[in-house]
N, C-alpha and C positions, 0 to 999 in steps of 0.2 A: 687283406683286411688291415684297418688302421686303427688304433684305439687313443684318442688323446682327452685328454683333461684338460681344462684351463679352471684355473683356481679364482680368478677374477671373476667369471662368469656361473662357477660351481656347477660345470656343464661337462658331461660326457659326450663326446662324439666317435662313435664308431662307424667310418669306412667301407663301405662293401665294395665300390664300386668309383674310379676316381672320376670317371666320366660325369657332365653337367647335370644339374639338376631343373628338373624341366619345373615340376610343384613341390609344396610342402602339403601335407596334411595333419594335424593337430591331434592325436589319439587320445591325451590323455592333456591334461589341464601340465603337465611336464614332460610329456612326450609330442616327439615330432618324428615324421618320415617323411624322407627324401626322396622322392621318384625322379626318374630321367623319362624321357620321349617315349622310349619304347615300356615304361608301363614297371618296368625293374626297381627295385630299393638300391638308392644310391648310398645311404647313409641314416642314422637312426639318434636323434638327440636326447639324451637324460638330461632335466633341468633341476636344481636344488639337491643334488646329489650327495651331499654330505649330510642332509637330513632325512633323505629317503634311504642313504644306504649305509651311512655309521662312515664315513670317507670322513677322514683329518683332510683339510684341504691346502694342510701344508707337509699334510707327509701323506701323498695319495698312496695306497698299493697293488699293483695288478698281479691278476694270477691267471696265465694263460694254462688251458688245460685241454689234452687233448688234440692240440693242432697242427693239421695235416696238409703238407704242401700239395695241390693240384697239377700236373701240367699239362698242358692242353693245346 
């Protein structure tokens, strides 16, 4: 999993899956998801993120919690 911000676009994108993206589908008027061919979440876009979540968008801060390496 990938978490990155771009402050230009005041967009979160998180990563599930680096493989291509086959559609988008539009959830929410700032939300997006990303499917591949076989039907899976590629990735998941936040738009306007410093207004929907209190984000300075020049001093972003992440706080991973919980995460647990798989291997497979």
């Amino acid at each position: 999993m990938k978490i990155s911000y771009d402050p230009k676009a005041d967009a979160i994108y998180i990563t599930l899956k680096a493989q291509g993206v086959e559609r988008t589908e539009r959830v929410g008027p700032d939300i997006a998801i990303d499917y591949g061919a076989d039907g899976d979440i590629r990735g998941i876009e936040l738009l306007s993120v410093s207004k929907r979540f209190g984000i300075s968008p020049s001093k972003p801060k992440v706080i991973l919690e919980e995460i647990t390496a798989v291997k497979g």
